[in-house]
Backbone as CSV, one residue per row, in Angstrom:
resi,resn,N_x,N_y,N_z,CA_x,CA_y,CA_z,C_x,C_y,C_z
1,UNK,111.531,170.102,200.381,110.641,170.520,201.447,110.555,169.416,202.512
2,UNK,110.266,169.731,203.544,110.400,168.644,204.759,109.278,168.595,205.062
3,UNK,108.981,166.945,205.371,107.991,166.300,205.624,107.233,166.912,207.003
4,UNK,106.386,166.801,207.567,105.652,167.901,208.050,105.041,166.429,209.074
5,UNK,105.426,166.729,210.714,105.493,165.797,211.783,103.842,165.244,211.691
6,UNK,103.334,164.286,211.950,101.944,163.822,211.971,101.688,163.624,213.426
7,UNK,102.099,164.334,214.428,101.917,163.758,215.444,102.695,164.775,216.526
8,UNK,102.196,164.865,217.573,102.379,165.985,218.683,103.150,165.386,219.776
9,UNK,105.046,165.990,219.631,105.503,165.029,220.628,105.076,164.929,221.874
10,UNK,104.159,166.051,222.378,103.984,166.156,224.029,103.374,165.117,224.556
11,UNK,102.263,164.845,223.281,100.944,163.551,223.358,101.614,162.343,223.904
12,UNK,102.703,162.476,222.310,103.386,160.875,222.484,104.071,160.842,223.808
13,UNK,104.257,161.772,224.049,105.652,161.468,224.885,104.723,161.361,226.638
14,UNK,103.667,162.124,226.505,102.793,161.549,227.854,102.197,160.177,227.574
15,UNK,102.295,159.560,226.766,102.164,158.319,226.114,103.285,157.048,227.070
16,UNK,103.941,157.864,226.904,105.326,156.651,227.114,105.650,156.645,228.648
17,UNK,105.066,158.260,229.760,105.585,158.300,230.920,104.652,157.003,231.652
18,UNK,103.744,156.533,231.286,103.034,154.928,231.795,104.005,153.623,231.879
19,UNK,104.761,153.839,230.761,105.639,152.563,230.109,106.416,152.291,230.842
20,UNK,107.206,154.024,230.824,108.330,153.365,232.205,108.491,153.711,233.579
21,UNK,106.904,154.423,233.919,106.756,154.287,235.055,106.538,153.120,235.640
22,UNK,105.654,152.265,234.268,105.774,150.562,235.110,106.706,150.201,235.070
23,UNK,107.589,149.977,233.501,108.442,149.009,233.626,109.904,149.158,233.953
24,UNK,110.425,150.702,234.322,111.450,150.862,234.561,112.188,151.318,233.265
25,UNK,112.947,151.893,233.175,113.857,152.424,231.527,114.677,151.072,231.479
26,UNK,115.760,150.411,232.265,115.875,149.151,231.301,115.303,148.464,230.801
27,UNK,113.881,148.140,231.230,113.172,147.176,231.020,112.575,147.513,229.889
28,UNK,112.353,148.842,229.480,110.987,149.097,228.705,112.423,149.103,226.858
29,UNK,111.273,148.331,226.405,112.119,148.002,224.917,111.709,149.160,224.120
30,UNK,112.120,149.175,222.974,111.702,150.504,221.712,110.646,149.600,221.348
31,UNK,110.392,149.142,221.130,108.760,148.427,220.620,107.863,148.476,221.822
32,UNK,107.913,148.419,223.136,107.161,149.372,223.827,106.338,150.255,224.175
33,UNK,107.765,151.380,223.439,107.469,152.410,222.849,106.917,152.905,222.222
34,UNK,107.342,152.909,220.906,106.531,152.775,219.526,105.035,152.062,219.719
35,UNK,104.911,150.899,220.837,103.218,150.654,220.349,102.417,151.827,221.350
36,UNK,103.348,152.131,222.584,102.438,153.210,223.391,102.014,154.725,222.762
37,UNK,103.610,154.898,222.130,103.555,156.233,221.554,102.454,156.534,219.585
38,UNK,102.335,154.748,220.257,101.529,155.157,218.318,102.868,155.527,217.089
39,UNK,103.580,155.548,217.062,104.807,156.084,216.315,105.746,154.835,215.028
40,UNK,105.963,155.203,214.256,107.102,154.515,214.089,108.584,154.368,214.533
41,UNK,109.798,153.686,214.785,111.158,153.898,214.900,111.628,155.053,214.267
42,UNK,111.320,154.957,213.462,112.074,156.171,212.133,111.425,157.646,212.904
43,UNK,110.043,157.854,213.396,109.584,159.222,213.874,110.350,159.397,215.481
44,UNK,110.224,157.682,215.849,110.442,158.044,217.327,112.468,158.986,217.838
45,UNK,113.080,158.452,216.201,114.669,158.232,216.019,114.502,159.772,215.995
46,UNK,113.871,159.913,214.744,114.093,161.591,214.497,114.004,162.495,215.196
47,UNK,112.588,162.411,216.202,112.069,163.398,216.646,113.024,163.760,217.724
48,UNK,112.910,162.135,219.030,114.099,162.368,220.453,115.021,161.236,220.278
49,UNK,115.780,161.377,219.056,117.465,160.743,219.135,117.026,159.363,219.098
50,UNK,116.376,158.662,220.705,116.645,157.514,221.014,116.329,156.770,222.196
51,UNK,116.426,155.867,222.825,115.352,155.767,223.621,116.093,156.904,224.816
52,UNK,116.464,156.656,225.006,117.264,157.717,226.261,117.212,159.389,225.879
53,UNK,116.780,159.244,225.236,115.535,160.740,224.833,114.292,161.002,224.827
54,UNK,113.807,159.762,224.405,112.377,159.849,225.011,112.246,159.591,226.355
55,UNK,113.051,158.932,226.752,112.894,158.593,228.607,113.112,160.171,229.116
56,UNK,113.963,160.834,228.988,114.382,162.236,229.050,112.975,163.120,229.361
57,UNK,112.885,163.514,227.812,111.281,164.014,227.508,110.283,163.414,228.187
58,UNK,109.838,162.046,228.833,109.017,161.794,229.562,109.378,161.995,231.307
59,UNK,110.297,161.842,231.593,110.342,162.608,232.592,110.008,163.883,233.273
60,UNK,110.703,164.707,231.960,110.644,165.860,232.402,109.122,166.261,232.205
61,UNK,108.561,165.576,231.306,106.974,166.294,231.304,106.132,165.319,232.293
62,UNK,106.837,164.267,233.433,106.208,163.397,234.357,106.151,164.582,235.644
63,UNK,107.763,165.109,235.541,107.851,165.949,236.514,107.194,167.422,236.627
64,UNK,107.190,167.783,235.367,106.102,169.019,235.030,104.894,169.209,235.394
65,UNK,104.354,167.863,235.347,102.833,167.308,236.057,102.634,167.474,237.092
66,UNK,103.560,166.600,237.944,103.788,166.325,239.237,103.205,167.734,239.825
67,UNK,104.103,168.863,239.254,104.729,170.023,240.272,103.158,170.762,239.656
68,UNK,103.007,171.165,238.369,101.929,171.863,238.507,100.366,171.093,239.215
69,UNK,100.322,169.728,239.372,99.593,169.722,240.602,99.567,169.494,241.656
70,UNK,100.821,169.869,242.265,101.186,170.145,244.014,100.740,171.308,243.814
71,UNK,101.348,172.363,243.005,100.869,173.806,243.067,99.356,173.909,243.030
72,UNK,98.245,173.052,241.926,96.848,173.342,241.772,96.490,173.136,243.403
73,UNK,96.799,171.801,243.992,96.961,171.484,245.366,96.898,172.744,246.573
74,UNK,97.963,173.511,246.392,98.474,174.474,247.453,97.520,175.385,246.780
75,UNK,97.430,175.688,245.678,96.516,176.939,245.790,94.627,176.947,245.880
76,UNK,94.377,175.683,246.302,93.246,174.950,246.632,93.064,175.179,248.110
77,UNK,93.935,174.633,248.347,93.819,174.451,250.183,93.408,176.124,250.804
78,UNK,92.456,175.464,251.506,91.811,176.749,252.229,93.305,176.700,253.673
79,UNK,93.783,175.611,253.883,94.696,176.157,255.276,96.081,174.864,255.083
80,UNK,97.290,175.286,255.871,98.237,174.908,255.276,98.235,173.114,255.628
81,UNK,97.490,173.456,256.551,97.185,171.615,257.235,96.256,170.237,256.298
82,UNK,94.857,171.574,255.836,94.803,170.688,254.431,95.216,170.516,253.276
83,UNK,96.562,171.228,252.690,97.022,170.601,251.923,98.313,169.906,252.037
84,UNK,99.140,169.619,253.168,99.754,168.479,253.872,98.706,167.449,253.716
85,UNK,97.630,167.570,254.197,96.811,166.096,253.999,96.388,165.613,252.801
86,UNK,96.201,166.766,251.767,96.102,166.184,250.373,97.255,165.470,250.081
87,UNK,98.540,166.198,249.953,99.703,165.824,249.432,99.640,163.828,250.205
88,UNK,99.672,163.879,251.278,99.676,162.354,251.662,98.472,161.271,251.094
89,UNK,97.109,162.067,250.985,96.056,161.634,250.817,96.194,160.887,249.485
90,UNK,96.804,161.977,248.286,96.957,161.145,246.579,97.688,160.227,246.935
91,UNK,98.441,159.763,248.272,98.790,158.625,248.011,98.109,157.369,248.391
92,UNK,97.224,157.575,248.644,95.886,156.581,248.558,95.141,156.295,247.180
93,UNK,95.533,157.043,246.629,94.640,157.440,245.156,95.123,156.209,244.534
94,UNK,96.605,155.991,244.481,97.296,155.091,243.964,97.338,153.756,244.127
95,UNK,96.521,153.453,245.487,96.053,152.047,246.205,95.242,151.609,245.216
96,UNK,94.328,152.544,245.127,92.745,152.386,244.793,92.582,152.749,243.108
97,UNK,93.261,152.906,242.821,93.290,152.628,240.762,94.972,152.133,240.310
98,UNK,93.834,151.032,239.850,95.240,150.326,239.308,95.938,151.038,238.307
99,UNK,95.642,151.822,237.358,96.490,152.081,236.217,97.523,152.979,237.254
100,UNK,97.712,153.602,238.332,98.433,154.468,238.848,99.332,153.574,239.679
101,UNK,99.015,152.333,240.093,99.679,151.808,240.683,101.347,151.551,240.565
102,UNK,101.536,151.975,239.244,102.941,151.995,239.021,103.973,153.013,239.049
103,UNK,103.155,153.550,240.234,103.894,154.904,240.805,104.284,156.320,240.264
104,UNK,105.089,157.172,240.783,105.564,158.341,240.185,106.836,158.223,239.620
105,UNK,106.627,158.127,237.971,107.876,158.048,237.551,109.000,158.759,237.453
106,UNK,109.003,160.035,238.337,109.846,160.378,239.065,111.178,159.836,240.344
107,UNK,109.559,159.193,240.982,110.339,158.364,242.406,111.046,156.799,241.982
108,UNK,110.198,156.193,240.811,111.021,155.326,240.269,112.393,155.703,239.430
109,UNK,112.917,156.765,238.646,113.433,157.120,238.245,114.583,157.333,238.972
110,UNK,114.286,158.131,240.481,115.141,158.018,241.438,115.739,156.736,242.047
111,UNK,115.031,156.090,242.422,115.364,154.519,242.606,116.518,153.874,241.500
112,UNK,115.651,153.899,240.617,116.239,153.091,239.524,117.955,153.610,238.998
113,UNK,117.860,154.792,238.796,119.044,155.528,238.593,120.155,156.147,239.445
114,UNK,119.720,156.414,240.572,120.699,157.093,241.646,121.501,158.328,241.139
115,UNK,122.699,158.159,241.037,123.326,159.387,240.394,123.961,158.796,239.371
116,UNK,123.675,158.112,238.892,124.522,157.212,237.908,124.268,158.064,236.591
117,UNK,123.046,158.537,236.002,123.185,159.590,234.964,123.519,161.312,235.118
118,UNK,124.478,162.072,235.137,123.897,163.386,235.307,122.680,164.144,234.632
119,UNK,122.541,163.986,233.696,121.031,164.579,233.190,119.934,164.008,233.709
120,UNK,119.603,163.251,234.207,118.337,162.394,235.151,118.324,162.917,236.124
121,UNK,119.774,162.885,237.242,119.900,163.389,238.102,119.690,164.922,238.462
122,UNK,120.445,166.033,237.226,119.387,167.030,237.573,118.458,167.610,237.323
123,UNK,117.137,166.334,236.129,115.521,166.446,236.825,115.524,166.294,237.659
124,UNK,115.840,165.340,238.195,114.765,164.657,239.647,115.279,166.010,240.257
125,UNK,116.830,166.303,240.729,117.295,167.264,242.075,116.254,168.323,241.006
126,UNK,116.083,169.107,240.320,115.122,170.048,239.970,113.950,169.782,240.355
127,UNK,113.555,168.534,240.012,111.612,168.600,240.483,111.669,168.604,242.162
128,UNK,112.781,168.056,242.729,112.391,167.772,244.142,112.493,169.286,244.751
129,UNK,113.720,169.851,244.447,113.703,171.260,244.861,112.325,172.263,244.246
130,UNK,111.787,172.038,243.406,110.675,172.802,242.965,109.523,172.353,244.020
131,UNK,109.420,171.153,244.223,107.900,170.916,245.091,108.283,171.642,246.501
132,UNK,109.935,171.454,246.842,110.123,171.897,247.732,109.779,173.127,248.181
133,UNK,110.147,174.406,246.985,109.799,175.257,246.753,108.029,175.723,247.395
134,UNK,107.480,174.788,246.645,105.838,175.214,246.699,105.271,174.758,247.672
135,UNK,105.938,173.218,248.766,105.465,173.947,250.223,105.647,174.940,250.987
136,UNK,107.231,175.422,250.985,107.583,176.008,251.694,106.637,177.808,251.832
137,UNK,106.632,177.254,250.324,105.969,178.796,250.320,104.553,178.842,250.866
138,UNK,103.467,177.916,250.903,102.444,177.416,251.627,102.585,177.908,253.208
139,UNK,104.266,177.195,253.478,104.155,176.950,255.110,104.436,178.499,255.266
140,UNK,105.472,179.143,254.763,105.956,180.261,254.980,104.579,181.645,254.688
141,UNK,103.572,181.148,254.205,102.585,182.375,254.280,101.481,181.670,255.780
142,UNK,101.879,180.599,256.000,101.309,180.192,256.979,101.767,180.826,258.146
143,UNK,102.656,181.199,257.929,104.084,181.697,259.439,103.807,182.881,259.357
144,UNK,103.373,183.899,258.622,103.245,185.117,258.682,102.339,185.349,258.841
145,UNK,100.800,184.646,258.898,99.902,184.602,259.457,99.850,184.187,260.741
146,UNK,100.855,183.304,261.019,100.701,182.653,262.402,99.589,181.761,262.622
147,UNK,99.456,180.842,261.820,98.978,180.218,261.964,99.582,178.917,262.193
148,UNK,100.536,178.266,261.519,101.416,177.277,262.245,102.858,178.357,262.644
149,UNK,103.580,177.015,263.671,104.919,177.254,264.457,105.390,178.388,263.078
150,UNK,106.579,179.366,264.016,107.235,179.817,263.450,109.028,179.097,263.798
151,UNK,108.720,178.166,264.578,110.034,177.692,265.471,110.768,176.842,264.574
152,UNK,110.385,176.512,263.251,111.453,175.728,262.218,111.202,176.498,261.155
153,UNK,112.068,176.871,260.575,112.333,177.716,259.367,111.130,176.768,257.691
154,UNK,110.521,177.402,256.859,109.512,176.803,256.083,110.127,175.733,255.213
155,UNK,111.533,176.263,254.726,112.046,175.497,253.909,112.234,173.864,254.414
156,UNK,113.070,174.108,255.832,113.079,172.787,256.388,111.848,171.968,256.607
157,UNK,110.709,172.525,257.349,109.641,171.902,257.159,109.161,170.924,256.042
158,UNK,109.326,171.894,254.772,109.238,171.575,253.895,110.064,170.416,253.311
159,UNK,111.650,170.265,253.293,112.518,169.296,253.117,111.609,167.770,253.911
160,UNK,111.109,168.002,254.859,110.976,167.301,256.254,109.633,166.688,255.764
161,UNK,108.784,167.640,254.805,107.132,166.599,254.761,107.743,166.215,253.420
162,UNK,108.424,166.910,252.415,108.297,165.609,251.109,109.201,164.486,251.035
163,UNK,110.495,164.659,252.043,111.239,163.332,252.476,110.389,162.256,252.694
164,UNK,109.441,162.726,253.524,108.797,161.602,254.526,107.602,161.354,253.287
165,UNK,107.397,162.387,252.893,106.103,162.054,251.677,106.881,160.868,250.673
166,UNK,107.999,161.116,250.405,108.637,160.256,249.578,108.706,158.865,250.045
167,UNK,109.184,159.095,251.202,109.754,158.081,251.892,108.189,156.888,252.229
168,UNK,107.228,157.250,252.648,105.985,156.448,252.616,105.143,156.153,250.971
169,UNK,105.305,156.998,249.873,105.269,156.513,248.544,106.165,155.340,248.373
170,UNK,107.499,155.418,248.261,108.174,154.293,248.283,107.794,152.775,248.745
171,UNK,107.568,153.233,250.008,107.099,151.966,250.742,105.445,151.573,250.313
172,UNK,104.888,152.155,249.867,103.232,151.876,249.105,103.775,151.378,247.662
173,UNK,104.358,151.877,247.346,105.461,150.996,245.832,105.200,149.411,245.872
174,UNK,105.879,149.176,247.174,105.956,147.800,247.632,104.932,147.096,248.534
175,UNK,104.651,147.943,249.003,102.998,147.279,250.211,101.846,148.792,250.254
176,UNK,101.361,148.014,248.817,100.276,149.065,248.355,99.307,149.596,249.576
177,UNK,98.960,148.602,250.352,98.227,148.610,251.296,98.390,148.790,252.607
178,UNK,99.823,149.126,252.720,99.990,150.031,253.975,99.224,150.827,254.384
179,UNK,99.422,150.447,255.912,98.115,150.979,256.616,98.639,152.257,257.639
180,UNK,99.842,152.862,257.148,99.870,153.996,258.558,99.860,155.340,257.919
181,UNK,99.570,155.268,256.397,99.656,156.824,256.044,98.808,157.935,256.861
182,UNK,97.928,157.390,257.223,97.388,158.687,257.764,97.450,158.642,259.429
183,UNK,98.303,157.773,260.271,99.242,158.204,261.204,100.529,158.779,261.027
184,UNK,101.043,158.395,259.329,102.539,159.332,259.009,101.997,160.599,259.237
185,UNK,100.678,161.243,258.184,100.166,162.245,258.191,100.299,163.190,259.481
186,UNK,99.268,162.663,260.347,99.005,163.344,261.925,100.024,163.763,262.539
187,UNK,101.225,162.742,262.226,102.691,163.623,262.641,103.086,164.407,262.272
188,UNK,103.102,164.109,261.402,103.845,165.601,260.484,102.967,166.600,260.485
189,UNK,101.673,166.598,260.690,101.153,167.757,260.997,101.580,168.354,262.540
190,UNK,101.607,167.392,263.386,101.794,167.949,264.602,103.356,168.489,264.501
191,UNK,104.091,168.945,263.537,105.519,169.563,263.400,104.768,171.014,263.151
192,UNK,103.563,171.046,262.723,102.836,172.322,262.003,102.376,173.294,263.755
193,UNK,101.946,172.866,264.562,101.443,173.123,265.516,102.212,174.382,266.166
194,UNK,101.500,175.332,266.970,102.000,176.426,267.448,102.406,176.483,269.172
């Protein structure tokens, strides 16, 4: 009869997306691991192979996060302009509590890896096309209301605020305290304008 798991990989494994969101997947050792995940080697071996399985599994449930709260996000927003400003706004969130300060281990993931793995590579191209997804669809019920431009197609819009959303996370990565997010913001809203 087989031993019967003591422990819930989802837990552990949101356990570990801290580890190497700080420390990066080379950096972060299997003892790391094992003390974040609460686990032994032998559970952590069995359950996901190895460390490059649990990095796997924490990704993908980093990126799972991510997206179901852009979506809680979009389906919050009373208009398509305030939730462009949320989406920029959590990145203040990250100034102002340190345990978050070690970013979206997504966007580090991207950094860190490039295309150098194919399975990494298509999370990230999956999560990015999914958020993509859930502005567009924001902007695009916005357009049929007429309430913002109809003069750039939603999707692009969309490509156009989480580039730049990315692109100013990045740079708060490194100068937490950058001070123009919410002049990045005002622009990119004024792409929204009719």
């Amino acid at each position: 009869m087989a031993r019967q798991r003591e422990f819930d990989p989802k837990a552990v494994i949101d356990q570990a997306i801290p580890v190497f969101a700080r420390l990066g997947y080379e950096a972060t050792s299997v003892r790391d691991l094992k003390e974040a995940m609460g686990i032994s080697s032998s559970s952590m071996y069995e359950v996901f192979g190895d460390k490059r399985g649990v990095f796997l599994a924490a990704l993908s449930s980093a990126c799972e996060q991510e997206r179901a709260q852009i979506a809680q996000m979009a389906l919050d927003a009373v208009a398509p302009e305030r939730f462009i400003e949320r989406l920029f706004a959590s990145l203040e969130v990250v100034k102002e509590n340190p345990p978050l300060r070690q970013g979206s281990l997504s966007l580090n993931a991207m950094a860190e890896f490039g295309t150098r793995d194919p399975d990494v590579t298509h999370l990230l191209l999956e999560h990015y096309l999914g958020i993509t997804r859930i502005i567009a669809e924001v902007l695009g019920k916005a357009q049929e209301t007429g309430t913002i431009t109809t003069q750039t197609e939603p999707l692009h819009l969309a490509y156009t605020i989480l580039s730049t959303l990315q692109g100013v996370a990045a740079v708060k990565g490194v100068k937490p305290d950058f001070a123009y997010v919410q002049a990045v913001t005002q622009t990119i809203l004024k792409l929204l304008n009719r």
